[in-house]
N, C-alpha and C positions, 0 to 999 in steps of 0.2 A: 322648461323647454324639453320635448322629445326628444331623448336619444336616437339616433342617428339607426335607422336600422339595419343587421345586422344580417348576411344574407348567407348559408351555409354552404359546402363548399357542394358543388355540382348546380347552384342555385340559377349561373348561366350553362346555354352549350359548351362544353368544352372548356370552363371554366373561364372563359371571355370576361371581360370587364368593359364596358362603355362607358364614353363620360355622361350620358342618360343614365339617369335611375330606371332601373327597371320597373315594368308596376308591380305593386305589390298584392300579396294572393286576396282574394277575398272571400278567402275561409278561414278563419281565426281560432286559435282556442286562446283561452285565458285559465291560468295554474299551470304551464306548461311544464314547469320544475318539478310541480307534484303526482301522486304516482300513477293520478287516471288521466288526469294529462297529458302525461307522458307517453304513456302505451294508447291514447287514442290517438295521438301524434304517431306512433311509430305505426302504429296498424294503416292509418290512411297515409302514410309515407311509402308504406310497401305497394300499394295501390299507385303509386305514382303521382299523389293529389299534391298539388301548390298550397304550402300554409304558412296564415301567420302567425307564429308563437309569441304568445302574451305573456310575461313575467315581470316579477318585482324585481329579480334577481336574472337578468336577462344573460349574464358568465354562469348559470347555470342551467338553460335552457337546454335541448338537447340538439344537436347537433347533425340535422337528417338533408336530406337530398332536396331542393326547392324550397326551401324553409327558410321565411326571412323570420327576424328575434326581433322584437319589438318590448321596450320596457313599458311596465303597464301596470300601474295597484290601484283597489279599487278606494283608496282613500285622496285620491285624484282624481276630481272630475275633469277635470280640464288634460293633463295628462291622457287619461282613457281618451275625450274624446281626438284627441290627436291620433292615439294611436289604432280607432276603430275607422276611422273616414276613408272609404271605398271597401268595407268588408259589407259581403252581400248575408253571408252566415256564421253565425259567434256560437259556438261552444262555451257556455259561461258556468265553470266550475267554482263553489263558494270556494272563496277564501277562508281561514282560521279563523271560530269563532274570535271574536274582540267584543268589548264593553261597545263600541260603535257599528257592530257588524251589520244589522239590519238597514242602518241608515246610510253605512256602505254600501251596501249591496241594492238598494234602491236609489241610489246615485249612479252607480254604476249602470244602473235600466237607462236610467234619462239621459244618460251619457251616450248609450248607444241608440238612442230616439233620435239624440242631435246627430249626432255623426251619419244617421242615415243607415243602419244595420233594416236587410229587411225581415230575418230570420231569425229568432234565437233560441238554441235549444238548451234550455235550462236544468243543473241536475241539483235536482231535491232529493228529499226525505222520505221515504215509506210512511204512510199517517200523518203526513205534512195536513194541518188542517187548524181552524181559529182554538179547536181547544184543544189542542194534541197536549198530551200530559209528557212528552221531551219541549223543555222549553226551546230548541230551536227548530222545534217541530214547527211551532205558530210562527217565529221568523221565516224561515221557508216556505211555510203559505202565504205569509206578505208579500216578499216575494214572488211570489206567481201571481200574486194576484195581479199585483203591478205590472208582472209580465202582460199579463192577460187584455189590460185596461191601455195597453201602451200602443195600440195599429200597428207593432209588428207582429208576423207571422211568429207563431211559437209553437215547440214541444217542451214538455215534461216529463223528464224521466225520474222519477222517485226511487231511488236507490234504498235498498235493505240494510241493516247491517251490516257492513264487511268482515265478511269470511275473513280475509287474510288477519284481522286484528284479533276475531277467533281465536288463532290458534298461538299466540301471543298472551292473552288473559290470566295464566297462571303465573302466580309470582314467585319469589325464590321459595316459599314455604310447599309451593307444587298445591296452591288452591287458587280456584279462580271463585270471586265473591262478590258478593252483592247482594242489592234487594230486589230480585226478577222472583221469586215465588218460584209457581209450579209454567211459569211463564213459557214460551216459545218464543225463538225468531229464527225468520227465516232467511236468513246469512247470504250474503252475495261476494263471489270471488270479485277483487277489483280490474279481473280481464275481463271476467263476464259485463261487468259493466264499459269498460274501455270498448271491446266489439259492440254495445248494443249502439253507444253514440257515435260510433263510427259508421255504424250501419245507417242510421240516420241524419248522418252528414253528409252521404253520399247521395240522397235522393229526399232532402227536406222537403222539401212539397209534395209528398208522399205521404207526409206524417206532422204534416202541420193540423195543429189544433188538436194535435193528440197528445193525453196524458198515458205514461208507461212505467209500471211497476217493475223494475226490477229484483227479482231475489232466487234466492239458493234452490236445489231441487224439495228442499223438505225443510217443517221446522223442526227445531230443537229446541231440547230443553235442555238447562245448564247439567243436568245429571249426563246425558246422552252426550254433548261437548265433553263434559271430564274423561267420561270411558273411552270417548275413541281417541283423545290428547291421551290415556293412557296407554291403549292399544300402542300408538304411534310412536312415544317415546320410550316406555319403558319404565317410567315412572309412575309412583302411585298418585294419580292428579283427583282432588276431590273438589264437589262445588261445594260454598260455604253459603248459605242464602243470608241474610242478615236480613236484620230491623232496618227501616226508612235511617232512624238517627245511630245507629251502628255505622252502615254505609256513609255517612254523612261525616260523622266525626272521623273516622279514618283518614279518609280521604282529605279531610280538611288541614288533617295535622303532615300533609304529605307538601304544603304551603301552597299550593294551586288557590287562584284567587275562587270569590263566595261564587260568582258566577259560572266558572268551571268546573264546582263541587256542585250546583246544584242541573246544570246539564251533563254531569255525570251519572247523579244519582234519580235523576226525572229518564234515563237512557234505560236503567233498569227497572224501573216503576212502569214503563211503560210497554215494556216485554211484559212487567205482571201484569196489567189491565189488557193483556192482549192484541194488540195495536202493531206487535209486526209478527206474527202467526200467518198473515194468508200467503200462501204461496202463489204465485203467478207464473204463465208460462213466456210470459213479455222476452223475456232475456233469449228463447228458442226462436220464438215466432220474429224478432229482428236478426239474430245471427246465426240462424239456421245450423244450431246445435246446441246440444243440452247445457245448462247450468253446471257448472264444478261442485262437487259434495264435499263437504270436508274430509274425508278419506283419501280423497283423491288429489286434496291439497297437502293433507301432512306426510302422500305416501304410504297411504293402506292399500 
């Protein structure tokens, strides 16, 4: 059964209560606990927009002006579509890879077919494609594809790397490692991305049937990360590139299941074969200001 939803506090005039349920918004995101969720909720709350926030964990949803809570995972189909029925546009953030994730998250498409979604703007992967060498690269173009194939209107935004986990990467030995070679990526702050879907929440049929790259002003390479991680700390941070089974063995003995050891180590391999190098100016052209540098994020 649906939890009962939950309606924030300014969500009537004056805080009014009726014994009518009021209707509820039909603009939705889904991951609203999580952190692009979050801030694309708070950016179109500033705006004064009516939302419905989707969570697994709906006591941790966050708590804005017009904003009803609705509980919502995508390993419920029946749940979702309960909780999508009159939502006209859904912001559908994946959830945490899982051994089930693809099959979740293509449940969760047909979920919102039935419910009657007529918008959805999907956020993917940079290199999202059948052979991307990040194994949840090819999930994520399933994904769209299903989007694509489904008669609802849709965007795709293909999100970069996140910047913010950037500057995070070095561990207590003060190296950040892996097997990315002489690779590039080109990093995206997780606000740059929160504005650019909020931008396009705001006027979806504006941007329907458009896919959109998001990423950082420039790429990098793990050498150029270390220096300006050192610039910004103080410490001496170096990149360590390793072997495919270097990377793999490490990481394995860190007890992370086979499946999160190999889209850990297919995230780096795939910075080596190139695949998130190109920089785009997507993130400027919807929020009408430049992408964050990592300088700018660690306070250079």
């Amino acid at each position: 059964m649906t939890e009962a939803p939950a309606l924030a506090d300014g969500a009537l005039p004056d805080g009014a209560r009726s014994a009518a349920a009021p209707a509820l918004p039909e603009l939705a995101i889904t991951g609203a606990t999580g952190t692009v969720g979050r801030l694309t909720a708070e950016e179109l709350a500033r705006g004064g927009a009516a939302l419905r926030l989707l969570a697994r964990d709906s006591a941790r949803a966050p708590q804005l002006p017009r904003a009803a809570i609705m509980a919502c995972t995508y390993c419920d189909d029946e749940l979702a579509r309960a909780a999508l029925v009159g939502v006209r546009t859904l912001l559908m953030v994946s959830a945490d890879e899982e051994p089930q994730w693809l099959e979740q998250q293509l449940g969760f498409v047909a979920a919102a077919v039935d419910a009657g979604v007529e918008h959805i703007v999907y956020l993917s992967t940079q290199g999202a494609s059948a052979t991307s060498t990040f194994t949840f690269g090819r999930s994520h173009f399933a994904t769209e594809e299903a989007i694509r194939a489904s008669g609802m209107a849709w965007t795709i935004l293909r999100s970069a790397f996140p910047l913010d986990l950037v500057a995070l990467l070095p561990g207590a030995d003060d190296t950040v490692q892996g097997p990315a070679g002489e690779g590039r990526v080109a990093a995206v702050a997780k606000l740059d991305v929160a504005r650019a879907a909020a931008a396009v929440l705001r006027d979806p049929a504006a941007h329907a049937g458009r896919t959109y790259e998001l990423t950082g002003p420039r790429a990098l390479s793990f050498h150029e990360i270390a220096a300006t991680l050192t610039a910004a700390t103080g410490r001496r941070i170096r990149y360590l590139d390793e072997t495919v089974e270097e990377g793999r063995r490490w990481r394995a003995a860190t007890g992370a299941s086979e499946m999160r050891v190999e889209a850990w180590v297919s995230t780096y391999t795939a910075i080596a074969a190139g695949e998130n190098e190109h920089v785009s100016g997507d993130v400027e052209l919807l929020t009408g200001r430049p992408p964050v540098a990592l300088e700018e994020l660690v306070g250079l």
